[in-house]
N, C-alpha and C positions, 0 to 999 in steps of 0.2 A: 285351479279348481280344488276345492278343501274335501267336496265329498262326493259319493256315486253320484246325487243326486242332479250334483252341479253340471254333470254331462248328460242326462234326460233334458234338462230344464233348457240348455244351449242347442242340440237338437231340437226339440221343439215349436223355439223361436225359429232355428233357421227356414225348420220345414214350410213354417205360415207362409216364408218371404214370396214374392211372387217371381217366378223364373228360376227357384231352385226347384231341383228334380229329386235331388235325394240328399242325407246330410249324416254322416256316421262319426259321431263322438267318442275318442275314446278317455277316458279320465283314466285309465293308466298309464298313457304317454302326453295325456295333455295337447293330444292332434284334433283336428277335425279333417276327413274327407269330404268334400261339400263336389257336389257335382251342379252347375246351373248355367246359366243362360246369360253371359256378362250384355247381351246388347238389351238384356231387361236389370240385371244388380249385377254391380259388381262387388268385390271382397271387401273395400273400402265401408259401403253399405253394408255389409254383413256386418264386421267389426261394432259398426254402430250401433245395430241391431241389438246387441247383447250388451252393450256398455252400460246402460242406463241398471242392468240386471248383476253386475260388478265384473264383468269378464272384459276382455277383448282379441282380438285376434294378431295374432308376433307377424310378419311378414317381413321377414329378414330378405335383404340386399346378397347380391354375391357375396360383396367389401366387405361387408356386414361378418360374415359367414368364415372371411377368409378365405373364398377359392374363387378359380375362375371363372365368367361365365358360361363356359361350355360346360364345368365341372359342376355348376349351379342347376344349370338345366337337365345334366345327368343325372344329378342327386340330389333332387327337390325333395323336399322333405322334413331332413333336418333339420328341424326351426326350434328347438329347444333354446332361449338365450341362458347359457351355463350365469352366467353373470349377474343378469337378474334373477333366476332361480338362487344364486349364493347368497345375491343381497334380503332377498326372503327370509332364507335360512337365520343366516345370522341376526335377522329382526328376532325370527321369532326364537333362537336362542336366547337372544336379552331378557326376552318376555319370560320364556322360564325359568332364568337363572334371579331374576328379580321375586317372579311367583313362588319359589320354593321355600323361601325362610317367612314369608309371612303365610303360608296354605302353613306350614308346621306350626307354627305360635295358633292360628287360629284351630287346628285340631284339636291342640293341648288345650284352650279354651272351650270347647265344643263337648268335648271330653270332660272337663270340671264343670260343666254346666247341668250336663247328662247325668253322670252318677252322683252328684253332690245330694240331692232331694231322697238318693235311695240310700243315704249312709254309709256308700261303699266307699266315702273317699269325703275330708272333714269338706266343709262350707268355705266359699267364697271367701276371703276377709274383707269387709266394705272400701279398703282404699283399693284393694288389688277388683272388685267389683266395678270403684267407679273408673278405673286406670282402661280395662277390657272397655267398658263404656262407650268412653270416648276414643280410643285409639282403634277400635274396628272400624268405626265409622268409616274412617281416611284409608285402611287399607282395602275394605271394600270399595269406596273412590274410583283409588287407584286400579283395582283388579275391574272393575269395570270400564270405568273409562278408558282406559288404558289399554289395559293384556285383553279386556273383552270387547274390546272396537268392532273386531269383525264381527262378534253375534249380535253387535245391537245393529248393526249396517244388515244384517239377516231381516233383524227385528221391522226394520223402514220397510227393506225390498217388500216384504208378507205384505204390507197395510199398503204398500204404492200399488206392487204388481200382482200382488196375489200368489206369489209363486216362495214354495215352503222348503226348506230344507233343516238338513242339521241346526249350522248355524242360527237359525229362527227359532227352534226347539230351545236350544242354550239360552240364547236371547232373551226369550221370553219371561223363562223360567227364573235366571239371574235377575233379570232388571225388576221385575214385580217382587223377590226376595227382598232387593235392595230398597225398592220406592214405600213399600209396604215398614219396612225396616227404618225408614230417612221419616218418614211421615211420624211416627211411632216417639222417634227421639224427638226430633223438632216440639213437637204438639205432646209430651207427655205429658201433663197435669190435664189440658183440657178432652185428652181420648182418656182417661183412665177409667172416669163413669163407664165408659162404652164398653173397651176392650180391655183387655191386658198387657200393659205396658211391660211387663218385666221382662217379656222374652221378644227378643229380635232375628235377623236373620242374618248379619250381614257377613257370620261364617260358610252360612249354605253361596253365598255368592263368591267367596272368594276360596273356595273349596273346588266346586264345580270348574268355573272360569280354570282354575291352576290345571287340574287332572287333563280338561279336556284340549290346553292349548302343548300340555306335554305331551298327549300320544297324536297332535295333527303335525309338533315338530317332528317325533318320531317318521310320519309318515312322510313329509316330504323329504326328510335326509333319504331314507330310503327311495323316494321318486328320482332322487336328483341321477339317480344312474341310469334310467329308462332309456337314453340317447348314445351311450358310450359304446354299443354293440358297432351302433353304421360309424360312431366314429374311431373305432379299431379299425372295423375296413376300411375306412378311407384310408388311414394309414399303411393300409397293407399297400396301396399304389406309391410307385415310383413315385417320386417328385419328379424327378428327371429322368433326359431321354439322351444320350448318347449316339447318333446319326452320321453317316455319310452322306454330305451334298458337299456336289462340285468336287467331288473327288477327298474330303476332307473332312476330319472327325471333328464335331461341335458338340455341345452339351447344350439344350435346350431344354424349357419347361416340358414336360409329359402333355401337356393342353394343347400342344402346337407339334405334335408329332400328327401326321396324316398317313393316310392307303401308301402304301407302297413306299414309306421311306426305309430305309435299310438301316438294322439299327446292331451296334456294337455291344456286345456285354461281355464284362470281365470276372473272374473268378470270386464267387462270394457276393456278385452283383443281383441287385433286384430286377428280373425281367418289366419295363414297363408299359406292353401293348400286348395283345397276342399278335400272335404271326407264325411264319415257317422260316425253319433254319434254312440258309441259303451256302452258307460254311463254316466248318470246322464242327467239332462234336465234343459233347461232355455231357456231365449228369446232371439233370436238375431236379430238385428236391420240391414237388409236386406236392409233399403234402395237407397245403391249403385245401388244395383240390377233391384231389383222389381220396387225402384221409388213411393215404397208403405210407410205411416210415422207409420202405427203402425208395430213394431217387433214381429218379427214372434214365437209361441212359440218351439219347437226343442225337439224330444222326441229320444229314441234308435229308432237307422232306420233311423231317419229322418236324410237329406244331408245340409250339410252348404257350401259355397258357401271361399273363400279367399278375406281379404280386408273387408268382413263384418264383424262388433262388436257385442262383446257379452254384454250382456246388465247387468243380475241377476247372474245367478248361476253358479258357475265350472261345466264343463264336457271334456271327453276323446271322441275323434273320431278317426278313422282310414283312410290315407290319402291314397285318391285314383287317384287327378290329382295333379302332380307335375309343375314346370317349365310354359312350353310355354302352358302345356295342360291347365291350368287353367280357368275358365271364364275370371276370369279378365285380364287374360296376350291376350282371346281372344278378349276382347272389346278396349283393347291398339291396338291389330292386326289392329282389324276395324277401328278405330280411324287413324290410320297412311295412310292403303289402304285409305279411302273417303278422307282427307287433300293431299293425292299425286295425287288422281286422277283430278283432278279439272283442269279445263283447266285455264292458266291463263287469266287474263281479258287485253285485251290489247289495250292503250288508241289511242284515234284517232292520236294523234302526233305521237307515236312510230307507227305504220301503216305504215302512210306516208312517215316518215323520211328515209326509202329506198332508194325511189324514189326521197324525195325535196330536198336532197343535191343535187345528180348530175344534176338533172333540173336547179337549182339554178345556178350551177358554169356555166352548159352549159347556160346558160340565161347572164350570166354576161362576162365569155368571149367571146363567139353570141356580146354581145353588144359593149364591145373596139374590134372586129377584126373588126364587121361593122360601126363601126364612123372611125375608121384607112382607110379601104379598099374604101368604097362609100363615105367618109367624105374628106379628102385629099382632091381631085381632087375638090371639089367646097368652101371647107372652109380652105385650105391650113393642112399642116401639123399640126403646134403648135395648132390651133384653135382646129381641129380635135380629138388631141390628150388629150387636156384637157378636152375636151368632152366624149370622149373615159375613160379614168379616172375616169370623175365624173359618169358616167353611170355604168359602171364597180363596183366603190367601194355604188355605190348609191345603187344597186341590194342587194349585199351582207349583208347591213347594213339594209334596208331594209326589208329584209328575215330575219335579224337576229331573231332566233327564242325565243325573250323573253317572248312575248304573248302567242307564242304557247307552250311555258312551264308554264307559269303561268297560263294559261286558265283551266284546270283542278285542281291542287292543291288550287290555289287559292277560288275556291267554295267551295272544299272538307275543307280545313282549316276554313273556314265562316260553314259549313252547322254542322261538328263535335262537333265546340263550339258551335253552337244552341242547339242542341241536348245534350251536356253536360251537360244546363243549365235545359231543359226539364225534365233531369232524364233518358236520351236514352246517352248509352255508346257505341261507334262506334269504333270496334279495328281496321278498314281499307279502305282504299277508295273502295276498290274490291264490298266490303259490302254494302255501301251506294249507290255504283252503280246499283249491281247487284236486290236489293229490288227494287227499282222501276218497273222491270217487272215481279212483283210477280205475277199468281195467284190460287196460290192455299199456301192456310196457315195449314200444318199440328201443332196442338197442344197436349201435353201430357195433359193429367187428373191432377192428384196432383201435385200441389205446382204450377201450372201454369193455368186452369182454380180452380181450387180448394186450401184452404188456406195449404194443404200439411200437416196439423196435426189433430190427435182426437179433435174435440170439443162438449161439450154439446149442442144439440140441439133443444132438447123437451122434455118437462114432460106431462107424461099421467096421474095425479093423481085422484085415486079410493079412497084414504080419506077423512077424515074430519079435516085432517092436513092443513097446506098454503103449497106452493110448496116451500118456506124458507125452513120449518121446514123438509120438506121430504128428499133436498138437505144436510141440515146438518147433519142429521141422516146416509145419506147416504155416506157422504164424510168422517164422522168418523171412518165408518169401513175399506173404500178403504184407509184410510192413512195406514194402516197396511199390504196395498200390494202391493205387486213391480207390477205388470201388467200394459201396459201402459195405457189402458182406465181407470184405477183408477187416475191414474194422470190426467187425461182430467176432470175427476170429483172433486176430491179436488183444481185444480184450476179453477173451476167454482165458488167452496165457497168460495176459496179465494177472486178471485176478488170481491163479493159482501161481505168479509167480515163476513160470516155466520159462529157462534162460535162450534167449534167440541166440543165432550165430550171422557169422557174415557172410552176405550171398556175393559170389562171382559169376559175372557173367549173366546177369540180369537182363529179363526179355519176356516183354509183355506183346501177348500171340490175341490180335485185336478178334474181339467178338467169343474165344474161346476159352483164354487161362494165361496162366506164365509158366516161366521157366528160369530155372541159376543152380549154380552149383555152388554145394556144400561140402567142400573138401572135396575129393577124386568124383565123389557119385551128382548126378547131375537127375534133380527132381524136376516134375512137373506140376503143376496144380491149375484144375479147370472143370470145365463141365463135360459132358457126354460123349458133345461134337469132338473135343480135342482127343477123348481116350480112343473113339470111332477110327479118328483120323490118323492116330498112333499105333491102329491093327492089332489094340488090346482088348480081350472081352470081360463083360461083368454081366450082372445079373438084369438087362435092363425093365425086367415083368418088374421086378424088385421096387425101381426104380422109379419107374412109371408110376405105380402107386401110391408111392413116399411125394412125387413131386404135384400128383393129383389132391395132397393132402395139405399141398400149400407151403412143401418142405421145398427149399433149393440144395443141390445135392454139390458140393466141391468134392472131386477125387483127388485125391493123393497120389502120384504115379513113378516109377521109373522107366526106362527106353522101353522093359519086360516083362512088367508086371503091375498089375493095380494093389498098393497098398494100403487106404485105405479109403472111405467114403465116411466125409464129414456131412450130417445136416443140419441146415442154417433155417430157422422159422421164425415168423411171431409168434412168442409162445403165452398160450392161456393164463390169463389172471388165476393164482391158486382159490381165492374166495369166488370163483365166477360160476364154479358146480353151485355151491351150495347156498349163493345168490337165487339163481333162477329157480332151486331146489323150494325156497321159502317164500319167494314169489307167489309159486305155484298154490303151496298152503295156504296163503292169502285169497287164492280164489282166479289170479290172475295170469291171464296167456301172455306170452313172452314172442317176438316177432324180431330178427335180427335184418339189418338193413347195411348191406357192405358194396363196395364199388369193387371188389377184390374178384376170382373168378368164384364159376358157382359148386366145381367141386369142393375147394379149399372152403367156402362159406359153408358147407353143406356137411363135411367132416368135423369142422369146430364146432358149430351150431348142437351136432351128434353128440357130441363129447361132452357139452354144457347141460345138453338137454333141454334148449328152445324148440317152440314148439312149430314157428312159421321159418322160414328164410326168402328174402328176395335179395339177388346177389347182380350183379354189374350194376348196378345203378349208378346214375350221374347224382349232384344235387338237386336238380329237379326233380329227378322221378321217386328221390327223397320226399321232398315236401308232396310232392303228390299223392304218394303213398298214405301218410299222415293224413290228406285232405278225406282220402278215398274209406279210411277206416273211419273217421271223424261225421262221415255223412251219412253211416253206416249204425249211426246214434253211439260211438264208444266214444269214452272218453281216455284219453291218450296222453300217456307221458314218454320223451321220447329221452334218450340218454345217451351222448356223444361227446367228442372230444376235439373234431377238427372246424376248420373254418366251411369244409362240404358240407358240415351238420346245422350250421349257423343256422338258415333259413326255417329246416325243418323243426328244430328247438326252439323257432320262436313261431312257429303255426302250430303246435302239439299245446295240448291243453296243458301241459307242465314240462316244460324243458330242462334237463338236468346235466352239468356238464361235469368233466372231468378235470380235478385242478389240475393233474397233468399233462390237459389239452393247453388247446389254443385259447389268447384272454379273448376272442372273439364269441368263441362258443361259451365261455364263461359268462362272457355279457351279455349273450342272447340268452341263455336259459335262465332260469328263476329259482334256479337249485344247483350248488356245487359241491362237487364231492371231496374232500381233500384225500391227497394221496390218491386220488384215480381210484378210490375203493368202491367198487362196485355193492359189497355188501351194504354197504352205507345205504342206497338206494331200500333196501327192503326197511331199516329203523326211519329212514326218513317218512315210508307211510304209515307206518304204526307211528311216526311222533302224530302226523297229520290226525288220523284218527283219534287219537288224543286229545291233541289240540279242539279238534272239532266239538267233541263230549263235553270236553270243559267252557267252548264256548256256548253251546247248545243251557248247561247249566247254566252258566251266568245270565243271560238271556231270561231262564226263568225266574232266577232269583230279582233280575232288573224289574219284571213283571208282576211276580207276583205280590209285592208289596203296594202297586199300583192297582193292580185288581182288589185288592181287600183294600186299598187304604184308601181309594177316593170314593168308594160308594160310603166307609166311614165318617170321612171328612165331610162329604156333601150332609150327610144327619140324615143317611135315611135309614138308619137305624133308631135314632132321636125317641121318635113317638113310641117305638117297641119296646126297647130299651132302655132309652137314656143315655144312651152312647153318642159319646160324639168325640171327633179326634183333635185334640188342642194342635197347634200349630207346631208347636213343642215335639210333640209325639210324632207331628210328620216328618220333621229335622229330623228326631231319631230316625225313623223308620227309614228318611231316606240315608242315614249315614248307615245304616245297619245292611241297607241292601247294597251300598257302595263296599265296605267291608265283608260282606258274602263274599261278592263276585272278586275282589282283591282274595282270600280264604281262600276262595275254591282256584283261582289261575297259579294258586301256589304252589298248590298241590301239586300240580304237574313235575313241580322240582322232584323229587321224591321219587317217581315213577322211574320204571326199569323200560327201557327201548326193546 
């Protein structure tokens, strides 16, 4: 599909067919939902339907797909062919890399034709006259024939089927340029009586054609990523599954593991089903899931989840969701539903272009039948006729819609590369659009107001030790443990450098802390339960509230005393105050969405100063949430980092992810932040509003040359005045509104975020 339009017009058709019930197109993913009645049409039929109109419908095979068919049936959908979408691409590369050196030769011609008659620049010389002459000829040809295929295939659909788009706008405009142009050289002696042979067109046709097949490449490079979201997930599943039958470990595809097979996983290994552990215990690293950075610990009983890692130790579980039941096969579900459901965004030219062809052509034949009909009888026939003529090709050339294809891309390509240079990564124009009428910003907790990992954050020291020495002390016994909060503390010594020693007698006290000796004295390190159970006291009100804050508290201990209390947190992004601070000045409420619990969401949320929180949440009640503000008339941009956000980021009228999340969430949302910079988020709506202004202007300037120049053209100023617009003048006018709207998407370089 090349334009909005192309997915009304495919809709449309379906709707008529007999035994569909409903038909939801989306031209940003290039899907259709078609819901109908196969024992009245089936898909086959459909396809057909829309062929004759230049579309048809992909219906990829498993084999086709690369997966298998249970994995087919789980995750229908995915019908993008990456293959034929490249070989597209790379067409239409050709096509601009050929377009670009003859669109420049014909500017610089367009250009000396223009200012030569106003003295700003010497005349033509007659060989280099007749050299331009002949050699346009053939390069409009080519830019027609050729690079502008798909607008004249535009041009046929209009006059077969009745049905208008972009392409038929282009079409029109160019080949009447061209034929008007072709007729002119051919026949110059016997048209000269009539009209005016000296000026041609055949740089407005290969002008137009070049701009407008460079910003629809633009556009599909940019589509070609729409699919890469579900196919991160797919990735995220095991290929293989590791089993006990008959007593014996085998390795099997993931597609052929069933209920209740009992399945092996090894350290660093990818879980591939969900299930419950049955034996042994370790940590596994949940944060596809949860969206949570420390890993979870996993005992018998306890559920693992498919796609999550295991971190430490081997264990056996018993596999309880297979296939499509999986979580993750259900966040690909969601993921697919919120990317199809999305209405496309459709730009003001594709709107119109309905309507501005036939007005156009009615406005240009309207103007040679009335210079032929009322012109005759006072200005004779010839007179008439070349009047008729110049009005007629004046209109069309005029209307040519180069501006009004370049009026939008052209900012969108200006505002993208701003934003690139910012550290704001923009996958769409949809995207950039659509942000500017945000307001309401849902954000996830970790990794996106918060730095997403364990960090050390406070020492409570009861010693007569430095807080050096307590930290070293402390990091030399957690190097002997795989737990992740010991890693958050031996790289806190590290980065300062702080030198470990060697522990004796090393002894990890399961579910509580450890224990070893450093030289004569013999430490402990743990949590509450172990100091409890060691008959030592602290301050546990203290405590309680540090841990209600989302802090985890490791003591520091000997047989007799508490030496110190270390706290291990996610800790706040520094830019994340003064993010949601300028948000707010923007106009807009801030809404935090965490699976974490609802004290700890409720203290950071505090501290940022967002204005909503909903805290346990699954990924569902993610996306739901989104739905429930969305139905509620706001419009929504939501800002995440994990593979739990995916779904929600791609049902949010603007998904924005963190480049130091997950590439899942990266590919779902439509906006990346590099560096996990949350402030980024507040320039990325002021680029949009920006953006938006500058394309609101181009828009005018596309227009208002067409407002003033075809009521001139047509001569109905003529009888008042004596005005009338030469063909020439509308070339100009139209290169002058094409160079506006290029002028003004310039501009935007310039501006301050």
């Amino acid at each position: 599909m090349h334009c909005a339009s192309c997915s009304a017009i495919i809709e449309k058709a379906f709707k008529k067919m007999a035994g569909v019930h409903s038909a939801q197109v989306n031209y940003g993913t290039e899907t259709a939902k078609v819901s109908f009645d196969d024992s009245k049409v089936s898909a086959e039929e459909l396809s057909q339907k829309i062929e004759p109109l230049g579309y048809a419908l992909v219906l990829p095979t498993a084999e086709e797909m690369g997966m298998s068919p249970d994995e087919h049936a789980g995750h229908l959908g995915l019908n993008q062919s990456k293959k034929e979408k490249l070989a597209e691409l790379s067409a239409m590369k050709g096509n601009v890399v050929s377009a670009i050196p003859l669109t420049l030769f014909s500017i610089f011609v367009m250009g000396w034709e223009i200012l030569s008659p106003f003295k700003m620049i010497p005349d033509i010389p007659y060989v280099w006259r007749e050299f331009f002459h002949h050699v346009l000829p053939l390069m409009a040809t080519y830019m027609l024939f050729v690079v502008g295929k798909p607008y004249l295939l535009g041009v046929y659909r209009f006059f077969r089927y009745g049905k208008a788009n972009m392409d038929t706008l282009i079409g029109i405009g160019t080949a009447v340029a061209y034929i008007y142009s072709f007729v002119v050289t051919a026949f110059e002696e016997p048209l000269r009586q009539f009209i005016d042979v000296e000026h041609t067109y055949y740089d407005v046709t290969i002008v137009v054609i070049a701009f407008i097949t460079l910003g629809k490449y633009l556009e599909v490079r940019s589509k070609l990523k729409t699919g890469d979201a579900i196919e991160k997930l797919l990735n995220l599943q095991a290929k293989t599954a590791l089993v006990i039958r008959e007593g014996k470990e085998q390795e099997i595809p993931v597609s052929q593991v069933v209920h209740g097979d009992l399945i092996v996983v090894k350290p660093a290994g990818k879980i591939p089903v969900d299930g419950v552990l049955t034996v042994g215990a370790s940590f596994v690293d949940e944060s596809m899931v949860s969206g949570e950075p420390v890993p979870v610990e996993k005992n018998i009983g306890d559920s693992v989840v498919a796609g999550t890692i295991n971190t430490t130790g081997a264990f056996t579980f018993r596999a309880t969701k297979v296939g499509a039941e999986t979580l993750l096969a259900q966040i690909i579900q969601m993921v697919q539903e919120a990317q199809g459901s999305k209405a496309p965004i459709q730009a003001l030219a594709d709107k119109i272009s309905s309507i501005f062809v036939p007005v156009v052509l009615v406005l240009a034949v309207g103007a040679l039948s009335g210079w032929l009909l009322f012109g005759t009888s006072y200005l004779g026939f010839s007179q008439a006729l070349s009047f008729g003529l110049v009005s007629f090709v004046g209109i069309l050339v005029i209307a040519c819609p180069c501006a009004l294809g370049l009026a939008t891309p052209m900012a969108i390509i200006v505002g993208v590369g701003k934003g690139a240079k910012e550290g704001i990564l923009i996958k769409d124009a949809a995207t950039l659009e659509g942000l500017h009428k945000v307001d309401i910003v849902v954000v996830d907790k970790t990794g996106t107001i918060t730095k997403g990992k364990p960090e050390l954050t406070s020492i409570q020291n009861h010693s007569d030790k430095t807080d050096d020495e307590i930290i070293a002390i402390l990091a030399s016994l957690e190097n002997k443990s795989e737990h992740p909060i010991a890693h958050a503390i031996v790289a806190y010594a590290k980065e300062r450098r702080l030198p470990t020693q060697e522990i004796q007698g090393f002894e990890a006290i399961k579910g509580k802390g450890l224990r070893g000796m450093i030289g004569a004295i013999e430490y402990f390190a743990g949590n509450t339960v172990l100091v409890r159970d060691m008959g030592l006291s602290f301050d546990s009100a203290s405590l309680e509230k540090e841990t209600r804050e989302g802090k985890t508290p490791i003591m520091l201990v000997t047989k007799d005393r508490v030496l110190a209390t270390i706290l291990v947190a996610d800790a706040i992004k520094p830019e994340a105050v003064q993010a949601v601070k300028n948000l707010h000045r923007l106009g807009i409420k801030t809404v935090m969405l965490t699976g974490d619990d609802r004290h700890t969401a409720a203290f950071i949320a505090n501290q940022v100063g967002i204005d909503e929180v909903v805290a346990e949440v699954l990924p569902q009640d993610k996306l739901h949430k989104i739905k429930e503000l969305q139905s509620q008339g706001k419009i929504v941009a939501m800002a995440g980092d994990g593979v739990n956000d995916a779904p929600a980021l791609a049902q949010a009228d603007v998904g924005i992810a963190m480049a130091t999340g997950t590439d899942v969430a990266m590919e779902s949302a439509g906006i990346t932040l590099l560096h996990g910079d949350i402030s980024k988020l507040v320039k990325a709506i002021r680029l949009s509003k920006m953006t938006m202004r500058g394309i609101k202007q181009n828009l005018f300037f596309a227009f208002i040359y067409n407002i003033v120049g075809i009521p001139l053209a047509a001569g109905v100023f003529y009888p008042i005045f004596g005005w009338l617009l030469s063909p020439v003048f509308a070339g100009l006018a139209m290169a002058l509104s094409s160079l506006s709207v290029v002028g003004n998407a310039l501009r935007l370089k310039t501006k301050q975020l």
